[in-house]
Backbone bond lengths (Angstrom), bond angles and torsions (degrees), N, CA, C in turn:
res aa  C-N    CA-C-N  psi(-1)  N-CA   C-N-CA  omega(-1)  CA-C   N-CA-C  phi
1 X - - - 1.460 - - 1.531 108.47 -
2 X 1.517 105.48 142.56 1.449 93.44 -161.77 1.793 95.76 -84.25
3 X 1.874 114.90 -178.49 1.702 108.65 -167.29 1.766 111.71 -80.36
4 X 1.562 101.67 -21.37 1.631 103.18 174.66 1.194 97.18 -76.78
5 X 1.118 158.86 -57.00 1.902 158.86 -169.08 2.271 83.75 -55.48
6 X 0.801 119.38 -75.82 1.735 120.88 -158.38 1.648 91.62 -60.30
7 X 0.980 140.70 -13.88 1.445 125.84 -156.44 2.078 77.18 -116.69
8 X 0.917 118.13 -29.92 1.733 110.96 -167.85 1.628 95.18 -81.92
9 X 1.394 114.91 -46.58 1.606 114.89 157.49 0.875 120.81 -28.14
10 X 1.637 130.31 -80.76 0.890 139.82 -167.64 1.578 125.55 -59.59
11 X 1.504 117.28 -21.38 1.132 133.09 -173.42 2.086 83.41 -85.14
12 X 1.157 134.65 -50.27 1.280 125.34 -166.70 1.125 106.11 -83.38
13 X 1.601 155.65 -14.11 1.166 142.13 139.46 1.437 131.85 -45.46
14 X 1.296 103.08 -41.43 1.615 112.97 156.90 1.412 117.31 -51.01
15 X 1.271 114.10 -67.51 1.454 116.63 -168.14 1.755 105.24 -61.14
16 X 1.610 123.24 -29.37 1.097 112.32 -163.05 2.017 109.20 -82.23
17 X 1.821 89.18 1.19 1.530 90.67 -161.74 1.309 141.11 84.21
18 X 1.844 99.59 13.70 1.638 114.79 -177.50 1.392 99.53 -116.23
19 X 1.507 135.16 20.92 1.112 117.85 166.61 1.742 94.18 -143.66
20 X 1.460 137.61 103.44 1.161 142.60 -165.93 1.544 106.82 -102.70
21 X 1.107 129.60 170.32 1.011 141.50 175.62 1.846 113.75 -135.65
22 X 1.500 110.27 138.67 1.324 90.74 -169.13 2.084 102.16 174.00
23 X 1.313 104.21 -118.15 1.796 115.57 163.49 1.753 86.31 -159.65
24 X 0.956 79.33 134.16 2.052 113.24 -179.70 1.247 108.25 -138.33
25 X 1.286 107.91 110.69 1.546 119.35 141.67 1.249 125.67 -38.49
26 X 1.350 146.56 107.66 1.588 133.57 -167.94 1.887 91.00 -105.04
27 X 1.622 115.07 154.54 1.184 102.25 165.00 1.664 143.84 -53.93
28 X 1.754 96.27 -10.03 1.325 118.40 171.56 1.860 109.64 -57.71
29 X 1.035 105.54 -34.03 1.665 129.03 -143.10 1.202 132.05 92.54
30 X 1.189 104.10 -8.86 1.679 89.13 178.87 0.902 120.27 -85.72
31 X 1.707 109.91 163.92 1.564 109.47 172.32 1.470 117.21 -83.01
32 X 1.300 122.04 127.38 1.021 113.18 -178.13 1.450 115.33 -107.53
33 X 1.821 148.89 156.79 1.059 127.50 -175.19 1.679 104.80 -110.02
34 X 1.274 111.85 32.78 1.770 106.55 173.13 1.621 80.34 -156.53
35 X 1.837 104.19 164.80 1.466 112.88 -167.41 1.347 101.03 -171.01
36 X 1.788 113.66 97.87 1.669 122.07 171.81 1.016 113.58 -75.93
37 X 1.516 133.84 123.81 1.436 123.34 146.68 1.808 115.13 -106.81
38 X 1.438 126.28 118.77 0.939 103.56 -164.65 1.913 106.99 -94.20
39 X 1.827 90.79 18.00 1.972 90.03 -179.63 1.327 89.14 -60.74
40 X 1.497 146.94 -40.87 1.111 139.37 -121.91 1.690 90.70 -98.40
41 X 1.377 135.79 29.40 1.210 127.28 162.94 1.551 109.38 -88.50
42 X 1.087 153.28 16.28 1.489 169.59 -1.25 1.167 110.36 167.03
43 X 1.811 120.41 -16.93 1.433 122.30 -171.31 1.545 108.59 -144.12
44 X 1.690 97.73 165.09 1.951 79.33 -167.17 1.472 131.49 -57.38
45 X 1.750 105.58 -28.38 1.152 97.48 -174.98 1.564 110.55 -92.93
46 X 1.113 126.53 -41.63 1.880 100.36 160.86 1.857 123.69 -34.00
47 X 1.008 96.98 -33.65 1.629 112.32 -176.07 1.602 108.45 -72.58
48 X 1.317 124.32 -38.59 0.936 131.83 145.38 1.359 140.22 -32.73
49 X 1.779 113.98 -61.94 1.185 132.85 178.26 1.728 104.80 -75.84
50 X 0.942 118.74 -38.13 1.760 114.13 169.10 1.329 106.65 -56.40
51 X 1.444 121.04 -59.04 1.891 116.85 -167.44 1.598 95.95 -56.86
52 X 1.601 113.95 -38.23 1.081 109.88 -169.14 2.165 122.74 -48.54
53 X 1.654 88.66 -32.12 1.478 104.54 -167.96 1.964 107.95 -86.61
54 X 1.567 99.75 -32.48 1.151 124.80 -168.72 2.097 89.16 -67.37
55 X 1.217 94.76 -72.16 2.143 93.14 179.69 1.675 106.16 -46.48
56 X 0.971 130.27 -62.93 1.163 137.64 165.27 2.092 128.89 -2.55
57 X 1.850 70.61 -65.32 1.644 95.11 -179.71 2.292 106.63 -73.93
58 X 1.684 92.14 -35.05 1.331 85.53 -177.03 1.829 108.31 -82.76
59 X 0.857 126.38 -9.60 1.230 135.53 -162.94 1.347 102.50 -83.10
60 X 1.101 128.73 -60.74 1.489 151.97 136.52 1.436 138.01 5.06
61 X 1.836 90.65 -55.21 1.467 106.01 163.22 1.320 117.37 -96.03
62 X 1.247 121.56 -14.96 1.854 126.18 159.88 1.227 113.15 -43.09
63 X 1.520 88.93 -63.44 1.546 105.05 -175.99 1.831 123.87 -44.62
64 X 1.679 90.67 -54.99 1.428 86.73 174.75 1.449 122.12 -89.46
65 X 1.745 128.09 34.24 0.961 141.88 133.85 1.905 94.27 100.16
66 X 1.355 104.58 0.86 1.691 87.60 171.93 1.483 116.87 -81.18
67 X 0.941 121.13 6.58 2.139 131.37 169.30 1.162 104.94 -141.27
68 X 1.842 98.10 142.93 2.062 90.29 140.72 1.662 78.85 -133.28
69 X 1.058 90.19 164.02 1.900 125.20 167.56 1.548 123.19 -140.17
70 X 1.196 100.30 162.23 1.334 107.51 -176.67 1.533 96.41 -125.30
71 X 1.291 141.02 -9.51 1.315 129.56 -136.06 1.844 115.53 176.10
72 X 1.613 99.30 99.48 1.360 84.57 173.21 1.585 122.01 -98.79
73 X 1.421 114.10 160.31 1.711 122.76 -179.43 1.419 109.10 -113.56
74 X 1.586 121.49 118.32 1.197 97.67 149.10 1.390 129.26 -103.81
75 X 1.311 142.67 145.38 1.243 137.05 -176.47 1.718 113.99 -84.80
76 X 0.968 102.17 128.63 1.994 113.08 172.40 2.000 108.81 -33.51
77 X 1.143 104.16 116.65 1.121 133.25 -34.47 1.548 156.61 177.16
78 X 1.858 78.72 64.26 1.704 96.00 152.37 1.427 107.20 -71.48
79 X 1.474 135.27 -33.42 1.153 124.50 -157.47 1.889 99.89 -60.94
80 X 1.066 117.90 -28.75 1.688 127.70 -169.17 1.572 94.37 -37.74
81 X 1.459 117.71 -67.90 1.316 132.33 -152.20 1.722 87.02 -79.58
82 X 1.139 135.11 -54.98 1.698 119.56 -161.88 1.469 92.83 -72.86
83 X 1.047 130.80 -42.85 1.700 105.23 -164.55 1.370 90.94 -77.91
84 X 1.479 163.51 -50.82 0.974 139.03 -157.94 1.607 125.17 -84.09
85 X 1.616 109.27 -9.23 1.415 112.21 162.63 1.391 114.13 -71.67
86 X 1.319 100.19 -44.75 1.811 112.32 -175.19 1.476 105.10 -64.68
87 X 1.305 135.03 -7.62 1.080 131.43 -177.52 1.706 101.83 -94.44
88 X 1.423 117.42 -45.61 1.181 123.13 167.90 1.492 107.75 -48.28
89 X 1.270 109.21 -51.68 2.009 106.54 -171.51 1.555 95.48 -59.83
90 X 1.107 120.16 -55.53 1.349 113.83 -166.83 1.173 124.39 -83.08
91 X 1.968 129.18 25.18 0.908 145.87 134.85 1.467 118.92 -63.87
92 X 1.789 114.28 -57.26 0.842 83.12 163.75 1.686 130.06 -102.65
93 X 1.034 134.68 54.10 1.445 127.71 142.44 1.179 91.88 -79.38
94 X 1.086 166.92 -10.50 1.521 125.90 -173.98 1.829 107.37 133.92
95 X 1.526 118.74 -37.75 1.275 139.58 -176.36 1.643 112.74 -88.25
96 X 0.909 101.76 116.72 1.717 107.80 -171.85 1.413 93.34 -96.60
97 X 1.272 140.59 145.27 1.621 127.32 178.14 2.042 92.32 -172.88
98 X 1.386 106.23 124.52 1.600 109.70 168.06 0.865 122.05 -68.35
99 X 1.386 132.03 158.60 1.876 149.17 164.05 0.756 87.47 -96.84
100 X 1.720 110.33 161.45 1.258 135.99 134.53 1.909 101.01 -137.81
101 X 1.218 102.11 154.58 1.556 117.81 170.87 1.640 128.05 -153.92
102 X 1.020 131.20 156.17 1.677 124.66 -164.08 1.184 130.16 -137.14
103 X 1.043 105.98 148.14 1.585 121.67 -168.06 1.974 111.32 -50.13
104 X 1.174 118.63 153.11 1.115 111.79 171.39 1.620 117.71 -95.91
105 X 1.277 102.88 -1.67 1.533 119.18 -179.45 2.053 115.94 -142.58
106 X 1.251 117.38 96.00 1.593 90.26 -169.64 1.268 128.81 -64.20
107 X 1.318 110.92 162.74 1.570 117.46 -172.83 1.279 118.02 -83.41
108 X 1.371 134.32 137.18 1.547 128.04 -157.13 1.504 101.04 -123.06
109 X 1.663 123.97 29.95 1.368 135.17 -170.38 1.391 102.84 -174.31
110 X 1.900 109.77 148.57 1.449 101.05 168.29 1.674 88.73 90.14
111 X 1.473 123.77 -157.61 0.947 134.44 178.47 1.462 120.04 -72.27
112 X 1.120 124.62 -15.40 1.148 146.77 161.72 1.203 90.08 74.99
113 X 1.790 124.57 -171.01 1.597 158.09 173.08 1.466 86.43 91.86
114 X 1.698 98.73 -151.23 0.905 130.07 -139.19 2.037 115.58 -141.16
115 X 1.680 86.68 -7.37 1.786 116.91 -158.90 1.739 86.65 -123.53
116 X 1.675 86.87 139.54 1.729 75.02 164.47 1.821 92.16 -154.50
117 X 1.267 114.66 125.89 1.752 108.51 160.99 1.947 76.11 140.68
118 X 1.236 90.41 -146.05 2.086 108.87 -160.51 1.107 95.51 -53.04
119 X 1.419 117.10 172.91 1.553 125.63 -179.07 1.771 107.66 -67.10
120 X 0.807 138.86 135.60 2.047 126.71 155.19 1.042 103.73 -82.33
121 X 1.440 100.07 103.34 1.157 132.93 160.38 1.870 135.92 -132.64
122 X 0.917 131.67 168.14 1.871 119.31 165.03 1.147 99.51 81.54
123 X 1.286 105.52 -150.33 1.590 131.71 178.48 1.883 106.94 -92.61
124 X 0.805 98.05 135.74 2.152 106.23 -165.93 1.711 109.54 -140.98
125 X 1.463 77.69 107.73 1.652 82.42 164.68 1.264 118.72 -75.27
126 X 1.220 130.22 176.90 1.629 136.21 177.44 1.397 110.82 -131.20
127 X 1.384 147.44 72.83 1.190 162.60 118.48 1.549 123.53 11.59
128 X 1.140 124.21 85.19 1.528 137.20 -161.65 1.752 98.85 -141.10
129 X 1.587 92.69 169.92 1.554 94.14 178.98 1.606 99.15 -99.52
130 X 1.505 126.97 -57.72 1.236 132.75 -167.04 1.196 93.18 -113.31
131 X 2.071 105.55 164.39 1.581 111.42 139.29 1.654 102.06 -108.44
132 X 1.301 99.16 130.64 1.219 104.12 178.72 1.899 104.15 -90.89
133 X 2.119 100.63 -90.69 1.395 104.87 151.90 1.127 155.78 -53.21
134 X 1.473 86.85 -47.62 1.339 134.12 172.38 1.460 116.28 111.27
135 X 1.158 125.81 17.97 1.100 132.57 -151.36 1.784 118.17 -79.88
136 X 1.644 90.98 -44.98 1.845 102.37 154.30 1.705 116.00 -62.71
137 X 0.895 91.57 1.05 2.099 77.05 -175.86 1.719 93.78 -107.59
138 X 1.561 114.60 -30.06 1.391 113.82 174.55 1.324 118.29 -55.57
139 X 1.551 121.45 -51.60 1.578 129.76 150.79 1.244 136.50 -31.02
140 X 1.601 105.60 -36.63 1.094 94.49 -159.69 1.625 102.24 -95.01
141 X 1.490 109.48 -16.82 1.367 135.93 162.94 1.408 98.51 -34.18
142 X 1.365 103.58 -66.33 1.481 104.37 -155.55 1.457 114.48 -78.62
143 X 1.244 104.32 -12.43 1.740 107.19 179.71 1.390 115.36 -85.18
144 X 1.447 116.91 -37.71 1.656 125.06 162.18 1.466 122.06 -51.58
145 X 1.473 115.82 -54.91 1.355 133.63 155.79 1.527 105.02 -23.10
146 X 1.409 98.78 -98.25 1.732 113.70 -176.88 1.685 107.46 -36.60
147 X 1.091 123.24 -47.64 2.020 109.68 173.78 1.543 105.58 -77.53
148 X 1.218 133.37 1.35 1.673 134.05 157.00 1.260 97.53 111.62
149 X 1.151 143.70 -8.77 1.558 146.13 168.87 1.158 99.79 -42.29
150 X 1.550 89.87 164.87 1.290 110.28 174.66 1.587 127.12 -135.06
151 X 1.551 122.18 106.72 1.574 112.82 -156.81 1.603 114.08 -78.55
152 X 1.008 122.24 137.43 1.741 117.78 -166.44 1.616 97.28 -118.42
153 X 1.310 111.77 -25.18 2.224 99.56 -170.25 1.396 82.82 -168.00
154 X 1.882 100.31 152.71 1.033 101.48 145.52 1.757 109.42 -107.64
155 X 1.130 109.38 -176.23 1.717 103.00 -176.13 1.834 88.55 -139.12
156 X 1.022 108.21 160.61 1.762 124.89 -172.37 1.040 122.13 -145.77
157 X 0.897 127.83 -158.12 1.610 137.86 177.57 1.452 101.18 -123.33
158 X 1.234 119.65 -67.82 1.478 113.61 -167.91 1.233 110.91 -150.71
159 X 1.362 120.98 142.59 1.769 119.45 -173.29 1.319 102.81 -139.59
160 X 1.614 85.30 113.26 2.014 108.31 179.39 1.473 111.34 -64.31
161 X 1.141 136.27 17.89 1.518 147.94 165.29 1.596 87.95 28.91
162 X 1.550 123.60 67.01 1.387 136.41 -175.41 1.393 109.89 -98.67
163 X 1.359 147.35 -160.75 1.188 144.07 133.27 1.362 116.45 -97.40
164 X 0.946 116.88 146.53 1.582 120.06 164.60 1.484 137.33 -37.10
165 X 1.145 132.30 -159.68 1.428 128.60 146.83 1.919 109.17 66.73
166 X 1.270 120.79 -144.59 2.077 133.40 170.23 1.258 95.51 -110.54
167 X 1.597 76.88 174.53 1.687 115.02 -176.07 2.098 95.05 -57.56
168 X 1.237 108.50 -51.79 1.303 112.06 -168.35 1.911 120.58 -84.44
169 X 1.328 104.94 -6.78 1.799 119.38 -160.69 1.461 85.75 -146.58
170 X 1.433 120.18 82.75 1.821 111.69 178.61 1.765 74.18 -106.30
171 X 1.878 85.62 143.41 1.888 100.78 170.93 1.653 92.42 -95.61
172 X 1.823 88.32 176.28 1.687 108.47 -165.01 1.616 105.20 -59.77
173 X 1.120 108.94 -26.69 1.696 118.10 -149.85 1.586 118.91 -127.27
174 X 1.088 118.58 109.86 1.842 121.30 175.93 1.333 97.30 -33.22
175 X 1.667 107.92 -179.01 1.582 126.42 -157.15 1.820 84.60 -96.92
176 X 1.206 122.90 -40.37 1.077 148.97 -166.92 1.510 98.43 -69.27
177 X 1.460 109.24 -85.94 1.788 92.53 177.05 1.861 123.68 -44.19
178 X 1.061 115.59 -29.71 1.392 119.23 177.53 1.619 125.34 -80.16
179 X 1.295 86.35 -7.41 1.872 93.63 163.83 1.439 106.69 -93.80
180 X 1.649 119.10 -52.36 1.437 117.07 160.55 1.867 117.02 -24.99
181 X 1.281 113.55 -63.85 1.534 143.81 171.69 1.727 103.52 -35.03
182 X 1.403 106.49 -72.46 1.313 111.70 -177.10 1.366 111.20 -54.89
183 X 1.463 115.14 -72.14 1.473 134.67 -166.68 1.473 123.15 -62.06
184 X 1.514 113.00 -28.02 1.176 110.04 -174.77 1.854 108.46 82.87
185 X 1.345 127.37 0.23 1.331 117.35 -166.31 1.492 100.02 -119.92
186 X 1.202 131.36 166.31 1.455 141.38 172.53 1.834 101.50 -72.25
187 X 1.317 100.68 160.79 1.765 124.26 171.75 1.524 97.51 -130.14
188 X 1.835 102.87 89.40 1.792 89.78 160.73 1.506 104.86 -96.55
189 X 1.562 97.75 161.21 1.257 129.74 -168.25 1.170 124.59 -129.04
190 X 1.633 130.33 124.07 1.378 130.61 -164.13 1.649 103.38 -66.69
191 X 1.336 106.81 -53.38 1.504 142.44 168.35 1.249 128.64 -96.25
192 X 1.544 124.00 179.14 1.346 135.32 179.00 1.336 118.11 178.54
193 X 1.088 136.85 149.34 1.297 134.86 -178.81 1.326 123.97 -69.09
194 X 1.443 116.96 5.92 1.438 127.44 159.45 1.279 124.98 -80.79
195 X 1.346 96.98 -34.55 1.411 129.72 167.55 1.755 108.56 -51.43
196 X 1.294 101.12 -70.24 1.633 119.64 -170.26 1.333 87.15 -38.92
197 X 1.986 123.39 -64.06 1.313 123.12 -157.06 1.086 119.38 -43.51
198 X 1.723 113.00 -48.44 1.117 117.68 -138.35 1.835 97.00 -81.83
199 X 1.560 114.22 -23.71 1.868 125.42 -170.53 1.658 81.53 -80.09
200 X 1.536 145.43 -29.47 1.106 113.79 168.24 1.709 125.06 -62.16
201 X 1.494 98.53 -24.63 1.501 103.16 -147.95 1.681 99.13 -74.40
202 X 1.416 106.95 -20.52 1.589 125.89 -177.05 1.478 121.83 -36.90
203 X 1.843 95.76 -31.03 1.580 102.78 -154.89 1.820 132.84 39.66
204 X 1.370 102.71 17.54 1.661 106.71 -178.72 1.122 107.42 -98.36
205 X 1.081 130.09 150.28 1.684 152.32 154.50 1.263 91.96 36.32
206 X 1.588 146.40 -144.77 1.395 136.10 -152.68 1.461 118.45 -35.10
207 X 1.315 105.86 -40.75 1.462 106.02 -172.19 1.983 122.79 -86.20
208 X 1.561 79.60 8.89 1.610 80.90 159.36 1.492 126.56 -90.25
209 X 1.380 88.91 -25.84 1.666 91.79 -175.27 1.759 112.47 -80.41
210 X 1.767 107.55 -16.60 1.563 113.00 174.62 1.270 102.83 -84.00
211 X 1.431 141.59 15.87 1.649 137.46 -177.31 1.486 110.19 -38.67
212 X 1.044 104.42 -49.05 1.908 129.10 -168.36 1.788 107.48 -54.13
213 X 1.788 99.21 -25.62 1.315 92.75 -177.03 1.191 112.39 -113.79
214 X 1.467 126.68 -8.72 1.656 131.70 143.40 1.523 130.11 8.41
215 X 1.218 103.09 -44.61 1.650 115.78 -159.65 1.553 100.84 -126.26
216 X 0.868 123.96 -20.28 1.575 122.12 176.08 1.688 113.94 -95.21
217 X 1.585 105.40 -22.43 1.702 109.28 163.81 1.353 106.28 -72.73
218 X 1.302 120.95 -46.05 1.465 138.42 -177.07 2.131 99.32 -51.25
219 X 1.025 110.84 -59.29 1.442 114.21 170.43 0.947 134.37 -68.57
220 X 1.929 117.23 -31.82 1.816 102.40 135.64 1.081 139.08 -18.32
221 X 1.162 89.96 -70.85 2.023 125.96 -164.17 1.413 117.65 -37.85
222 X 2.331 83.47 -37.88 1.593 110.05 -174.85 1.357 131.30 -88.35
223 X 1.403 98.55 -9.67 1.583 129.66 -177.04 1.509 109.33 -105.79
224 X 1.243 132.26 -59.62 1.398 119.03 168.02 1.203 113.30 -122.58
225 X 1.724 129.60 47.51 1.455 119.26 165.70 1.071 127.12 -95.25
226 X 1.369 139.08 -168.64 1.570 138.25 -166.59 1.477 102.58 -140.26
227 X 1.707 116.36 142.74 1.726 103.83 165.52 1.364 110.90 -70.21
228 X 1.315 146.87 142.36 1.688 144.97 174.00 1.575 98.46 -39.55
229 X 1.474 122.09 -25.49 1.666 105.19 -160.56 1.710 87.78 -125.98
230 X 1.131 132.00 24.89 1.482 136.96 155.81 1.983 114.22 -45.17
């Protein structure tokens, strides 16, 4: 994603109230001093403006030849709502391209399985907001796999280029590089916590009033961050 698209992001997660600033508990334990939730896109037109950033970012990397796809997935399930808005945005740019996404339990009536929307098939992105564990991208691995697909990226919202593991036992490698690691496929990202830094470091218009948290993201970053090519 190019730095004017991540810095215009980042300025609309703020304003929408999905990217806070503050002390956060992360499930790791740590405290962290910024905290995304991207449930909080909640209405059509935030929902909108995300697919909007989400097609954007994939469109982008087609273009410059690091993916092709035929097919996005979202997994149960925030992914439900981003891959199928982003499919809408990227109707209309110009790119017509199917979803599919799946049940967390299959259906034993009706059409039955477990899959519901375009066939899974081709090349398939995987459409999520975060990697946290990674544990949805492992699934969704395995569910593309098993119908003969083939997974090429996942795409996100934003990647805290964190380490793995607790507050007290951080591993060598983000959740994010270790799906790269495992899978063999890229993790694009609308955002990143380099990103976040750098719209603090701006001191302009929103990010004047976050000054206070400048130096304590900066000491995250320094305490459990990762280089992108670590």
């Amino acid at each position: 994603m190019s730095n004017d698209a991540s810095q215009q992001f980042i300025r609309f997660a703020l304003q929408a109230g999905v990217l806070r600033f503050g002390e956060f508990k992360t499930k790791a334990g740590r405290l962290s001093p910024y905290f995304f939730n991207a449930g909080l896109f909640n209405d059509g037109a935030l929902l909108g403006q995300i697919a909007d950033f989400y097609a954007q970012a994939l469109l982008q990397a087609e273009r410059s030849g690091q993916i092709s796809f035929d097919l996005l997935f979202g997994p149960a399930y925030k992914g439900i709502t981003l891959a199928s808005a982003t499919a809408v945005s990227m109707a209309r740019a110009g790119r017509n391209i199917g979803f599919t996404y799946n049940r967390k339990e299959a259906k034993d009536h009706g059409e039955g399985g477990n899959l519901i929307g375009a066939p899974l098939q081709g090349r398939v992105v995987i459409v999520d907001d975060v990697i946290s564990a990674g544990t949805s991208v492992r699934e969704s691995v395995e569910i593309i796999r098993a119908a003969g697909a083939t997974p090429v990226a996942v795409l996100i919202a934003l990647d805290r280029r964190e380490r793995g593991g607790t507050a007290d036992a951080p591993t060598e490698h983000s959740a994010v590089q270790e799906v790269h690691a495992q899978y063999g496929i890229p993790v694009i990202s609308i955002a990143n916590l380099d990103d976040v830094l750098a719209f603090l470091q701006t001191g302009i218009g929103d990010a004047a009033a976050l000054a206070q948290y400048r130096d304590k993201v900066a000491a995250y970053r320094d305490q459990y961050g990762v280089a992108p090519d670590a």
